[in-house]
Structures are given as C-alpha cells and as structure tokens.
DRENDO-1510 file (C-alpha; in Angstrom, 1 decimal, always signed):
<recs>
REC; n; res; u; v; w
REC; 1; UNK; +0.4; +1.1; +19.7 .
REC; 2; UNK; -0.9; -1.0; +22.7 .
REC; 3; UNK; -3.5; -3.3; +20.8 .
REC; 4; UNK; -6.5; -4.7; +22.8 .
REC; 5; UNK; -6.3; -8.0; +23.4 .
REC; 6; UNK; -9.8; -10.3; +21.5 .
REC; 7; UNK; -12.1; -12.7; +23.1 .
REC; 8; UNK; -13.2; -15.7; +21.0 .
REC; 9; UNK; -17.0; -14.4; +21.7 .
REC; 10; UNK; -16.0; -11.2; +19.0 .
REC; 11; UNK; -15.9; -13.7; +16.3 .
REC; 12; UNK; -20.0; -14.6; +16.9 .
REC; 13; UNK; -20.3; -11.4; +15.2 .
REC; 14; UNK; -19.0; -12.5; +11.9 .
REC; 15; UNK; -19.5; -14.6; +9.1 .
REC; 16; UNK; -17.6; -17.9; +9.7 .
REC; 17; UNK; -17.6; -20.5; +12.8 .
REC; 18; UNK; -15.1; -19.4; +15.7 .
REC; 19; UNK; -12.9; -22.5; +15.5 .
REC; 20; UNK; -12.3; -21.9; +12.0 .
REC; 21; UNK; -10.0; -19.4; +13.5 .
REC; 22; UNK; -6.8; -19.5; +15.4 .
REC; 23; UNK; -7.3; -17.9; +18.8 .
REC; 24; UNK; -4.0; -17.5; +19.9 .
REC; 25; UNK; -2.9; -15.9; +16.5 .
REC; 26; UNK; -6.1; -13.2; +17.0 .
REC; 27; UNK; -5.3; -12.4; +20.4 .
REC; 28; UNK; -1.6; -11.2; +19.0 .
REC; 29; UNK; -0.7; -8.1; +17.4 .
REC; 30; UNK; +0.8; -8.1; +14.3 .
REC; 31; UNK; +3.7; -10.6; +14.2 .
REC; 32; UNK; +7.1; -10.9; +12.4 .
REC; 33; UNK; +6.4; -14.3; +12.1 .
REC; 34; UNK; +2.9; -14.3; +10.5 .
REC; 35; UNK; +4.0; -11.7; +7.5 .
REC; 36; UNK; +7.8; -13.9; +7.3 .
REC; 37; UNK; +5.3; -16.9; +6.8 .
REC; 38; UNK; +2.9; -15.3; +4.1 .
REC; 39; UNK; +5.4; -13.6; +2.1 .
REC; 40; UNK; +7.3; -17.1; +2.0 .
REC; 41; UNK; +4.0; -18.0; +0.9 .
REC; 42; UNK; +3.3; -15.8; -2.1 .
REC; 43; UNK; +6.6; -15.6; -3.3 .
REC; 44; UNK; +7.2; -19.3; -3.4 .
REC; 45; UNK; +7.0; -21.6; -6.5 .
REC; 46; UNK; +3.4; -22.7; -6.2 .
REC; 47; UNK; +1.9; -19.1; -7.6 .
REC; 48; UNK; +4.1; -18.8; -10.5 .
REC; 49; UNK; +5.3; -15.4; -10.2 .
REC; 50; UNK; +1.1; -14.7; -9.7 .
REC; 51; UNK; +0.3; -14.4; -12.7 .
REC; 52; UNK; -2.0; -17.1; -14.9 .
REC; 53; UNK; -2.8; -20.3; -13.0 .
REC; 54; UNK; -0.4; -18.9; -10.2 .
REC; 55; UNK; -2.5; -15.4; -9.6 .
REC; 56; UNK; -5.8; -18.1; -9.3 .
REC; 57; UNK; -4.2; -19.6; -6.6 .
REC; 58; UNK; -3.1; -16.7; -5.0 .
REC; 59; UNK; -6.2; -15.1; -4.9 .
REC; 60; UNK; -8.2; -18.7; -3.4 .
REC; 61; UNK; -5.3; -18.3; -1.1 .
REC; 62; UNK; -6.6; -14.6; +0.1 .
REC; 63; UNK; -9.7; -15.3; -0.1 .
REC; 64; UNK; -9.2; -18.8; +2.4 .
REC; 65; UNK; -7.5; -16.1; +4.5 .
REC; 66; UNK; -10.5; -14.2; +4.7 .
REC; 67; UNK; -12.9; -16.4; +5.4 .
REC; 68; UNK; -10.8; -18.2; +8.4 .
REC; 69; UNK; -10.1; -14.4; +10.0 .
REC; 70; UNK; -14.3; -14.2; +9.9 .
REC; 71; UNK; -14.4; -11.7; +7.1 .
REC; 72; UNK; -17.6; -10.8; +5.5 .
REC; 73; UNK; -17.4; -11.3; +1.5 .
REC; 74; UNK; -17.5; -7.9; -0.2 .
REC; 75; UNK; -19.9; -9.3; -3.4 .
REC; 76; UNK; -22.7; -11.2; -1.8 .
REC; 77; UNK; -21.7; -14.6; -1.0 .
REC; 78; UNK; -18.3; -14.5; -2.9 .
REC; 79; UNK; -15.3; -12.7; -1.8 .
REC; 80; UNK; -14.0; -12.6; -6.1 .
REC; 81; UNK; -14.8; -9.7; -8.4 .
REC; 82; UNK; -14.0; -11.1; -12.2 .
REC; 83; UNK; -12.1; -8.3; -14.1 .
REC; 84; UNK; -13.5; -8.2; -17.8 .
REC; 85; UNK; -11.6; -8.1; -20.5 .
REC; 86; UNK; -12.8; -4.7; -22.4 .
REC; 87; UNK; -12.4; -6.6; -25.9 .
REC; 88; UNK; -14.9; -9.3; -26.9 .
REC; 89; UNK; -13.6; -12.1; -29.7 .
REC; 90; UNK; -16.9; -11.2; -31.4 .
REC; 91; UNK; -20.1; -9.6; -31.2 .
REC; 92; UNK; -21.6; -12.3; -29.3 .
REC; 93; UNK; -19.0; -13.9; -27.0 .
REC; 94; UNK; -19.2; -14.3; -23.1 .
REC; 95; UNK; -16.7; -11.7; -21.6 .
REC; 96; UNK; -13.2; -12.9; -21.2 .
REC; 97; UNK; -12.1; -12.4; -17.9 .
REC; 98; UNK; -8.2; -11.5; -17.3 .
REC; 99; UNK; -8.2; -11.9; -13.3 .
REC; 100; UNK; -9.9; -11.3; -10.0 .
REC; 101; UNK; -10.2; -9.1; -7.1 .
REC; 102; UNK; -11.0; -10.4; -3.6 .
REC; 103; UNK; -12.5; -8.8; -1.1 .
REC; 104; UNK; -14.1; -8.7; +2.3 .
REC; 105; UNK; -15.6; -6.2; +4.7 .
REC; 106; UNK; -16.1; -5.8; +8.2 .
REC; 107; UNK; -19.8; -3.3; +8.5 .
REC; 108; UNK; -19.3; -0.5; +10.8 .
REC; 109; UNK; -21.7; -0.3; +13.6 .
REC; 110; UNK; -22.3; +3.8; +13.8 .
REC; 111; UNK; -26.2; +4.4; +13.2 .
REC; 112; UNK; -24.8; +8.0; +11.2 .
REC; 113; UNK; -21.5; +6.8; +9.8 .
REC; 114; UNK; -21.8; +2.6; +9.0 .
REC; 115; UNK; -22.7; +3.1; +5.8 .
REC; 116; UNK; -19.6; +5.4; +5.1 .
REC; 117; UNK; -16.9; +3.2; +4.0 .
REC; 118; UNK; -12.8; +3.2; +3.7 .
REC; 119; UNK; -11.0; +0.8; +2.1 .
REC; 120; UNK; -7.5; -0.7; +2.5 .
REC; 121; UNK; -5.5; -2.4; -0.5 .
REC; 122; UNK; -2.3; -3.9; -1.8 .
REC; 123; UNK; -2.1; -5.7; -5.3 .
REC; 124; UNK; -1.1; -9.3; -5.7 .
REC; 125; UNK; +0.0; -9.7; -8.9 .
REC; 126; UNK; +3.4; -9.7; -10.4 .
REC; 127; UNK; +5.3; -10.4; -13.6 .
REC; 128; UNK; +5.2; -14.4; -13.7 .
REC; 129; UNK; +7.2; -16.7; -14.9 .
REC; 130; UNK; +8.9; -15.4; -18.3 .
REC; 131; UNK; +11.5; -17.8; -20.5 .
REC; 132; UNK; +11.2; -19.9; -17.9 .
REC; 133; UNK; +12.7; -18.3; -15.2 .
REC; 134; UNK; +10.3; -17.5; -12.2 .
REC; 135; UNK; +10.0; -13.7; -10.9 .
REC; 136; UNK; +8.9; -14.1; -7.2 .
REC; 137; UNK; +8.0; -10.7; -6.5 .
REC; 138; UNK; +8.5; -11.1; -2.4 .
REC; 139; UNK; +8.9; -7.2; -2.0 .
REC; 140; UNK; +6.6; -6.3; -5.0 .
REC; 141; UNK; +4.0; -7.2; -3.7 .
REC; 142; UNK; +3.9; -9.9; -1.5 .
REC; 143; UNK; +4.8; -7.5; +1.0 .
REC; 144; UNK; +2.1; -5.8; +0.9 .
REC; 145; UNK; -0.9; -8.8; +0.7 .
REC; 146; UNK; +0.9; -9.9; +4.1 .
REC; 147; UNK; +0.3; -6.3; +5.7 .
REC; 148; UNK; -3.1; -6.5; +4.2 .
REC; 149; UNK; -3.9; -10.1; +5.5 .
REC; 150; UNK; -2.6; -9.5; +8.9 .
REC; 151; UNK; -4.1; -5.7; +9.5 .
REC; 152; UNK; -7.8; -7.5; +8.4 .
REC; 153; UNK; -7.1; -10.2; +10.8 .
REC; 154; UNK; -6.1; -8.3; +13.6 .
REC; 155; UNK; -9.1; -6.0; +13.2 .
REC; 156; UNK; -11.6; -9.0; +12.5 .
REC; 157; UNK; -10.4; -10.2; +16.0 .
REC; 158; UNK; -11.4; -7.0; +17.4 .
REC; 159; UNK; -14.0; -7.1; +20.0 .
REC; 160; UNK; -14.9; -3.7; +19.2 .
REC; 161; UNK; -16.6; -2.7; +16.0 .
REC; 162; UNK; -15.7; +0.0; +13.3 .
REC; 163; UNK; -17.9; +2.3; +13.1 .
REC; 164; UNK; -17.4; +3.1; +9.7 .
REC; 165; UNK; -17.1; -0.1; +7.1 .
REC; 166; UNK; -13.9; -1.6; +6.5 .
REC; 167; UNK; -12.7; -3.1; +3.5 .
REC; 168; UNK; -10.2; -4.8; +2.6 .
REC; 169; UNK; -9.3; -5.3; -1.3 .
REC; 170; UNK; -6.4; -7.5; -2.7 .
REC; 171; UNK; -6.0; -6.3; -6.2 .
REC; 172; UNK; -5.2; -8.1; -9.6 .
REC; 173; UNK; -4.0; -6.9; -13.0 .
REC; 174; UNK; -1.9; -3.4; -10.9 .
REC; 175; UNK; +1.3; -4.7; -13.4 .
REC; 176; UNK; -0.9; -4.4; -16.1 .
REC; 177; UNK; -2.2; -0.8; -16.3 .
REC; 178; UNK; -4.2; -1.1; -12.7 .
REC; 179; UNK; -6.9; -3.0; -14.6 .
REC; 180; UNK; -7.8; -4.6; -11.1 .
REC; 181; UNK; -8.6; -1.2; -9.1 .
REC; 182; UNK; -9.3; +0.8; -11.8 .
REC; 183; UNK; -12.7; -2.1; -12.5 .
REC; 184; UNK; -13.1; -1.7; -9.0 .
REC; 185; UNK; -13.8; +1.7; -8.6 .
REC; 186; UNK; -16.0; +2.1; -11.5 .
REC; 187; UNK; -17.8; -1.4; -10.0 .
REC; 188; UNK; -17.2; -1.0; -5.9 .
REC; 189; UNK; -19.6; -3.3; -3.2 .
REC; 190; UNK; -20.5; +0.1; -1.9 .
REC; 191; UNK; -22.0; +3.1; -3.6 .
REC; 192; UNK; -18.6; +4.6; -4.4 .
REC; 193; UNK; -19.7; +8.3; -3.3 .
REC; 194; UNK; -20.0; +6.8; +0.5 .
REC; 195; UNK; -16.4; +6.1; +0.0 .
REC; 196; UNK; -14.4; +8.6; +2.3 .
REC; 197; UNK; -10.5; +7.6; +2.4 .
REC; 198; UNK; -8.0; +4.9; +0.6 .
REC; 199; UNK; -5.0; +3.6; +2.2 .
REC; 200; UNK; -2.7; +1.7; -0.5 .
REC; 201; UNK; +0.1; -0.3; +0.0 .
REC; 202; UNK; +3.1; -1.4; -2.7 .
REC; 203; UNK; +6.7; -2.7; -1.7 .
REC; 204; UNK; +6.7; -2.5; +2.4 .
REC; 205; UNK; +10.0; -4.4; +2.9 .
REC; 206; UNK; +13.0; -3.1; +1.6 .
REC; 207; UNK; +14.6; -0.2; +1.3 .
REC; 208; UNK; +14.6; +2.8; -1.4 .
REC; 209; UNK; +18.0; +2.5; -3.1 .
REC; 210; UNK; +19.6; +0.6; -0.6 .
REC; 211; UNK; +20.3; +3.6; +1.6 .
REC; 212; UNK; +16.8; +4.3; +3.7 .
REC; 213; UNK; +16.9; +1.4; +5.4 .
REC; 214; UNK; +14.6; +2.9; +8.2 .
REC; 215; UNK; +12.0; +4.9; +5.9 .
REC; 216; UNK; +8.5; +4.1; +4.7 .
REC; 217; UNK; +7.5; +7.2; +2.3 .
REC; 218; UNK; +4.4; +8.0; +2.4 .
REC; 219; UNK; +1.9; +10.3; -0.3 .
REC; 220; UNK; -1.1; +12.1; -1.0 .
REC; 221; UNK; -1.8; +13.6; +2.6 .
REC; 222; UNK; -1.1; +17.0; +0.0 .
REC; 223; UNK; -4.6; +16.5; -0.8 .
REC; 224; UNK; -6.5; +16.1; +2.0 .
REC; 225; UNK; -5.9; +18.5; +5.3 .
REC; 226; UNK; -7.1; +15.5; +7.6 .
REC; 227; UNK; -4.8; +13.1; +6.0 .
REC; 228; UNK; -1.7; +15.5; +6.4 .
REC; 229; UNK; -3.1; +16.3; +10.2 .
REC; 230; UNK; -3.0; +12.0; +11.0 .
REC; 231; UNK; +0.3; +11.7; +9.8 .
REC; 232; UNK; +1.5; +14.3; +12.6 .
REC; 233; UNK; -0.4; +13.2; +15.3 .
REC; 234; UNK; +0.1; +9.2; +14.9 .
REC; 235; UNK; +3.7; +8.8; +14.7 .
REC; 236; UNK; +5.0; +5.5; +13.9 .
REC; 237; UNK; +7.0; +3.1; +16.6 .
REC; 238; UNK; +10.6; +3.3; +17.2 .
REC; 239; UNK; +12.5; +2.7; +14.3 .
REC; 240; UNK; +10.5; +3.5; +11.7 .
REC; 241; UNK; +11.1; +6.8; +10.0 .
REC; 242; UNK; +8.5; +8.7; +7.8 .
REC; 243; UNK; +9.4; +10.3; +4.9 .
REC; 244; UNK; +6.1; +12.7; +3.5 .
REC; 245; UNK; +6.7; +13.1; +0.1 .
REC; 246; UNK; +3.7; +14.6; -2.7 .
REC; 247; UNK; +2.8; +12.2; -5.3 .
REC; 248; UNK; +3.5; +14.4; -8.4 .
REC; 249; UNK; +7.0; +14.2; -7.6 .
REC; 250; UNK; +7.2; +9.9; -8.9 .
REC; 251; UNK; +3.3; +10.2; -10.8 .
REC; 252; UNK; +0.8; +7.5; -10.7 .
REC; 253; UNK; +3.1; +3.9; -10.2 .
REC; 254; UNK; +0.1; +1.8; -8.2 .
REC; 255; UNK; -3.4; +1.5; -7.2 .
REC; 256; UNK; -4.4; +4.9; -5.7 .
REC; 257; UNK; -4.6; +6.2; -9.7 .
REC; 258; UNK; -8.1; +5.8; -10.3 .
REC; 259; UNK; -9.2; +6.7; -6.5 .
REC; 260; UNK; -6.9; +9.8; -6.9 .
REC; 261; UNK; -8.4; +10.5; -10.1 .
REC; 262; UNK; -12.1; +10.2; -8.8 .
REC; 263; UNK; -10.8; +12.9; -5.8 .
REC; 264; UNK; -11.0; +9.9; -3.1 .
REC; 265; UNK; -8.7; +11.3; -0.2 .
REC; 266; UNK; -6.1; +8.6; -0.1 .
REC; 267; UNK; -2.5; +7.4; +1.0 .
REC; 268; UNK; -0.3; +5.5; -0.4 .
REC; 269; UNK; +3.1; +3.8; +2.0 .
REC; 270; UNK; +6.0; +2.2; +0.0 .
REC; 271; UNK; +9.6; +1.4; +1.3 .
REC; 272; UNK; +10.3; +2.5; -2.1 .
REC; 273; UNK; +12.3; +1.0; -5.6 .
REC; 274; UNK; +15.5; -1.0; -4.9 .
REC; 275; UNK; +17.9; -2.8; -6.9 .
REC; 276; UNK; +15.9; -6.4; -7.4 .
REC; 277; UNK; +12.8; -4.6; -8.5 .
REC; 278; UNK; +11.0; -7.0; -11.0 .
REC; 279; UNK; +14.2; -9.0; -10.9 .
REC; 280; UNK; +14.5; -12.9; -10.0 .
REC; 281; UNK; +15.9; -11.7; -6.7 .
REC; 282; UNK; +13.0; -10.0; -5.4 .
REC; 283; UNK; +13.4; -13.0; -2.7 .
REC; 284; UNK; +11.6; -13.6; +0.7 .
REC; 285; UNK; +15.3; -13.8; +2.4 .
REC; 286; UNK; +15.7; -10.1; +1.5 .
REC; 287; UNK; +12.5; -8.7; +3.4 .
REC; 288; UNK; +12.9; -6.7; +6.5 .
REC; 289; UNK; +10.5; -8.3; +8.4 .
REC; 290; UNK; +10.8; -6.3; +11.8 .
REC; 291; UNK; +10.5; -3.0; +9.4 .
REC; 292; UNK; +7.6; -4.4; +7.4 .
REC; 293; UNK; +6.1; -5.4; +10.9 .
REC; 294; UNK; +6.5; -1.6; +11.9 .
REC; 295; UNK; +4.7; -0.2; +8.8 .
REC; 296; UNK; +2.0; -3.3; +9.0 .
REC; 297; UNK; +1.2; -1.7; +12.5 .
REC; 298; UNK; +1.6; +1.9; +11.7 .
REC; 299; UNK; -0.8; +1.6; +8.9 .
REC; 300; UNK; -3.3; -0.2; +10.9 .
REC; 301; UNK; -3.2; +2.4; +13.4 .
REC; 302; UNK; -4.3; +5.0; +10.7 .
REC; 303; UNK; -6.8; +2.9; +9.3 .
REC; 304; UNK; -8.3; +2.8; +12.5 .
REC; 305; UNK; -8.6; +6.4; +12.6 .
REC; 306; UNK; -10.0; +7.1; +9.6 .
REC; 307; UNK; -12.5; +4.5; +10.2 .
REC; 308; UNK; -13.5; +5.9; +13.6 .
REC; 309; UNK; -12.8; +9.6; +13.4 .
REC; 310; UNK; -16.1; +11.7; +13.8 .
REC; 311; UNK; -15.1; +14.1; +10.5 .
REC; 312; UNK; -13.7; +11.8; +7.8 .
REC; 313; UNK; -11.2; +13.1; +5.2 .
REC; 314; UNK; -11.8; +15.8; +2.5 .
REC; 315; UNK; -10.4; +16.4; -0.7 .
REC; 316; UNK; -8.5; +19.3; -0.9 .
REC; 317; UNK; -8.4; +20.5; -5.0 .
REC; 318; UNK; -5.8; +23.6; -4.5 .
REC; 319; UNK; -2.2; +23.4; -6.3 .
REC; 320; UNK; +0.4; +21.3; -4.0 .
REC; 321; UNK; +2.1; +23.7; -2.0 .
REC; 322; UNK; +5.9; +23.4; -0.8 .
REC; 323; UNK; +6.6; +21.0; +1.9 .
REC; 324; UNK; +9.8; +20.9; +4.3 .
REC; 325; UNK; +8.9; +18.3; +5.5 .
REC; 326; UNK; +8.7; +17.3; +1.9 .
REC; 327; UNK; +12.4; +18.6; +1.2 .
REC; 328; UNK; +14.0; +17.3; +4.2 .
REC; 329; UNK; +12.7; +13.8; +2.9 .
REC; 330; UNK; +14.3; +14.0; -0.8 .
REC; 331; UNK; +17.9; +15.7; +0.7 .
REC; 332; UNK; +18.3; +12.9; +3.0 .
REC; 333; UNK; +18.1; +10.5; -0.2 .
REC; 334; UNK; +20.6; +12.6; -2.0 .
REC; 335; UNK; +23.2; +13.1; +0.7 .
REC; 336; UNK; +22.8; +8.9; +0.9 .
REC; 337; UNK; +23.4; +8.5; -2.7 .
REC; 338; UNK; +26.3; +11.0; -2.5 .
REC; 339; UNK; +27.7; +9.5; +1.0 .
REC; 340; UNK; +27.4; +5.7; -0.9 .
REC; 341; UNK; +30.0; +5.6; -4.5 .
REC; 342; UNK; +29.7; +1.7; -3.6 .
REC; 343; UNK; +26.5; +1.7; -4.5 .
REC; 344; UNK; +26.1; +4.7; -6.8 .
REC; 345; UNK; +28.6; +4.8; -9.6 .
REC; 346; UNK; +28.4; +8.3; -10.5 .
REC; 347; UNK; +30.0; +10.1; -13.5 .
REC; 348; UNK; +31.7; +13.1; -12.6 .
REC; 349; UNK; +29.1; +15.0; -14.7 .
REC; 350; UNK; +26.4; +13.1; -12.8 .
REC; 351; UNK; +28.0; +13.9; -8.9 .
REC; 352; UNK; +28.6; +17.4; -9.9 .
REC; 353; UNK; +24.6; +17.6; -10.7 .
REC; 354; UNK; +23.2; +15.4; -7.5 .
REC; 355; UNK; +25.7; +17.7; -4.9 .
REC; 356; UNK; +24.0; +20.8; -7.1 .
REC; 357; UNK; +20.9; +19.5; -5.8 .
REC; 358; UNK; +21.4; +18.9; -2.5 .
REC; 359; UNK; +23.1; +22.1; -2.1 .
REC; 360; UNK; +19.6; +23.6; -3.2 .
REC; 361; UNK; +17.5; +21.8; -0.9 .
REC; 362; UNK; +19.9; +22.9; +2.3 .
REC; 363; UNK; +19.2; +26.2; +1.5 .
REC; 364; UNK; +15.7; +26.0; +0.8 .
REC; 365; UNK; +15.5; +24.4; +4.7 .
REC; 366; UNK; +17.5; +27.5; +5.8 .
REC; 367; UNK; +15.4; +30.0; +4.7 .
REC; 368; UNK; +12.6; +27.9; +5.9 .
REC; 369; UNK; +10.1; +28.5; +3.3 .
REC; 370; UNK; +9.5; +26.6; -0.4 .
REC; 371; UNK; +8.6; +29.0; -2.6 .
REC; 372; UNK; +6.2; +28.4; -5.8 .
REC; 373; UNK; +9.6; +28.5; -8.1 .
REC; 374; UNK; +11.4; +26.1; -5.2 .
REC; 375; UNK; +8.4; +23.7; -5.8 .
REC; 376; UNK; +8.8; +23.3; -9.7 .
REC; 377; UNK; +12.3; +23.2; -9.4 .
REC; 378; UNK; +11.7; +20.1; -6.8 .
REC; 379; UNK; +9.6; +18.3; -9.2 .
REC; 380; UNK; +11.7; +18.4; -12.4 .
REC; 381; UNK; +15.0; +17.4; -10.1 .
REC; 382; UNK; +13.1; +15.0; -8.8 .
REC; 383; UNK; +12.0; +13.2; -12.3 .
REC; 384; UNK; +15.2; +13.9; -13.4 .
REC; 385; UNK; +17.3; +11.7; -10.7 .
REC; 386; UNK; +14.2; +9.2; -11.2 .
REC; 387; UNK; +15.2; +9.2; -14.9 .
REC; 388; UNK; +19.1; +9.0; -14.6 .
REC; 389; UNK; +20.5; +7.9; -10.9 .
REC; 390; UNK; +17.9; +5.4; -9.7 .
</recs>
C-alpha cells in the first residue's frame, strides 16, 4: 500500500484541537515503532494483566488515544459504553457494571451511504493478575489494541473522508464469555441493521504453533461473496502470507460470535495459538513487530474498502462449501508439525495419525475438488488435532 500522506488542515474536520495531535506521527504510515511502543504499553505492569483497576486504566488509556488522533466519541460526548452486570444484588439495586467498551467513529461523508456503518475491533482484556503472578497478555491482546489504535489514527489523519462510517471498538469482558461485544451489538451507537461488515482482530504477533512464522489466518469470507472476492484482489505486502481458513473448523474463540450470529458479514485475522497463550510469557519481547506491522496495514487496506466500496458485503446463508485454498492452508500446518519433532513430541500413535492426515489433504489438492464428504472429514480432523496436538 502507498498511503497518502495528511495535512494538519484534515484534523479541522474532527472533534479535538490540531496540536493535540502529533503531526509527524499522522503523516506516517503505520510504524514498527508506534505498535512496539503500545504493546510495551499494555502489556506492562501498570494495567495489571487488564483486568480490575488495570482494564480501567487501559480503557482511559484508549480512549486518551482516541481523543488525541481527533476521533469522534461513539456515545455522545463519551467514548465508554458501561457493560451491565445481568444480575442485580436485589430488586432494587443500581446495575453493577463489570467493564467498559470504548469507542469512536469517524462519519462517512456519502449523501447515500454515510449513514451505513462498519466497524473495526480487537478486545483489551486479559486474564489479570492471579496468585500474584501478573499475566501480561502482549500477544493476546495487546496486539491487537495497537493495530486498532494505529489503523484509527492513520485513517483520522486522512485528508479524505470515508464515505461510509467508521468505527472503531476496543472491547472488554471477550475472556469472559464476549460480554463486551456481545452488549455491544444488542446496544450499538448506530442502528445495528445499518451495520454492513465487521473486521476483528485477536493475537496479530506471533505465530500459530511456532511453525507459521509468516501467516496471518484469516475467516468468515465463507459467508460473504464480497468478503471472499477482497481477500483475492488485495493481497497483502511481501512477507506476509494468508492462510483462508472457514470458521467452523476452530468455532466461535473471539468477538465476531455475536455479529456472526446476527448474519453481520465479518472477518476475523489472527496469527493464531502459540505456546505462551495465557501464560506469564505472553511478553512484549516475543512480538513480531515487522509481521504485526504487515497485518496492521493489510487490514487497514480492507477496511478501507469495505468502507468505500459502492456494493457493501452480503451475507451469504448456504452450507460452507470446500475450499483449496482452505486445504492448502491446514496441510502446510501439518507438514510443519510433522517436519518439527523439536517442537512436537509426537507418539508414534499420534505421528502415524497427523501423516494420515496430510496424506488426505495432498490428494484432495490433486484431484482439485473438496467434495461434501472431504469437507466433514476436514472439520472433524481439524477439531481433533485442535483437541490432541496443539
């Protein structure tokens, strides 16, 4: 992607005085050095895991952010959106609120499509601090905030408008059932039916299983025919490889669930689960920074589109259909695990059953079709190295 470069004069057009703002950091792309800097940030000490007094922080922290990139608040004045508890200590007690949600917008300037909106998210919660020992949560999902901070500043430096609405949602509460996006859709800033595509982004910087060190996987295109057509025609830089996979094959593990369930056309990116998930050793010195800088600009580049395409995505509500593309992704992770006993200490019984797999998926590219029976057999193999491998 070749950016456009912003003018301080772009920032008269939103909420926020103009030397609130860093000029020199707006007229930059997206930068190692920015998203190096904020996942320092979030993973550090000070936010307690984020959770408790720590996710407060956090979320002041997001909201500051938004406020000095000239981000409109998403709730009137206020960029927080409490998250009620659903039980009440007694009849007549004031709701307890278990966290927050902060977001902004940017309005899109089309007379027929600004009040069309898509939205953009990445929880910040994590697990906390438990017998005393602090879970920083730097991949998971500190990651993902930093992509979501720096793609909202980069397009609120923009001296060109959306033309449909952007917004920009850091979620609370995803490590405890989704709480956090699931109150947001049934309570959005926007009427929720002008809501035309969801981009979601959970663990950006590492690398599935330590073995796809270029990948960022990438779901629920299977459900929209605009989605899947993006992906192909807005490939990623140098580097960065893209593995399509369909969401039924790992279920509902972050904050697409309740769009997905409401048949909101979505995607969701992830580098994918690695060995110091919700460990003490999620650490900041562990992120691929130039890899999460690749996948911070690659998803900005489809948000773009989906915010400024004339036809915005559908929902498509037919089965899931095979993939190659889909099965190329999947034997590339086995013939890694297989290629890597270091890292994979196999059984015998074990091996014998992951080379049975990958033998099936070479000659389901082969024949160069996946069958109905190919696709089932995909998903329980799937669930099943899930369940005993990873």
């Amino acid at each position: 992607m070749t950016p456009g470069l912003a003018a301080l004069a772009a920032l008269a057009l939103f909420r926020g005085p103009a030397n609130a703002v860093d000029a020199a950091t707006l007229a930059e792309p997206i930068r190692t050095e920015n998203l190096r800097a904020r996942v320092t940030r979030l993973a550090s000490p000070e936010f307690l895991g984020r959770q408790g007094p720590g996710a407060a922080r956090a979320a002041r922290y997001i909201a500051e952010a938004f406020e000095k990139s000239g981000l409109k608040p998403a709730f009137g004045t206020s960029y927080y959106q409490p998250i009620p508890s659903l039980v009440l200590e007694s009849q007549s007690a004031e709701p307890n609120f278990l966290g927050r949600n902060v977001v902004a917008l940017i309005p899109g300037t089309d007379p027929g499509l600004k009040n069309e909106w898509v939205l953009l998210s990445a929880h910040y919660d994590h697990i906390g601090v438990r017998n005393g020992v602090l879970y920083p949560g730097a991949d998971d999902n500190a990651s993902g905030v930093a992509m979501l901070l720096e793609v909202s500043n980069y397009f609120a430096a923009q001296k060109t408008r959306p033309r449909r609405t952007m917004v920009f949602a850091a979620f609370d509460l995803e490590e405890r059932g989704l709480l956090g996006a699931m109150h947001f859709a049934g309570h959005p800033p926007l009427p929720f039916h002008s809501l035309k595509a969801m981009l979601n982004a959970d663990m950006l910087g590492r690398s599935m299983a330590n073995v796809m060190d270029e990948y960022l996987f990438v779901l629920g295109s299977e459900h929209s025919p605009e989605l899947a057509r993006l992906l192909a025609r807005v490939p990623p830089e140098k580097g960065l490889a893209i593995g399509r996979v369909s969401t039924d094959l790992i279920g509902t593990r972050s904050d697409y669930g309740p769009f997905r369930d409401r048949k909101v056309p979505y995607l969701f990116f992830s580098t994918g689960q690695h060995p110091d998930y919700h460990r003490r050793t999620d650490l900041p010195d562990r992120i691929d920074y130039e890899k999460l800088r690749r996948a911070s600009t690659w998803i900005a580049r489809l948000f773009a589109h989906v915010a400024n395409d004339d036809i915005a995505p559908s929902w498509d509500d037919r089965d899931v259909k095979g993939d190659l593309d889909e099965i190329r992704t999947v034997q590339v992770l086995v013939r890694r695990v297989l290629a890597h006993p270091e890292l994979f200490e196999l059984s015998d019984k074990q091996r014998e059953l992951v080379s049975g797999v990958e033998a099936r998926l070479t000659n389901i590219i082969k024949s160069g079709t996946v069958t109905g029976e190919d696709r089932t057999w995909l998903l329980w193999s799937a669930r099943m190295l899930l369940a005993t491998v990873f």
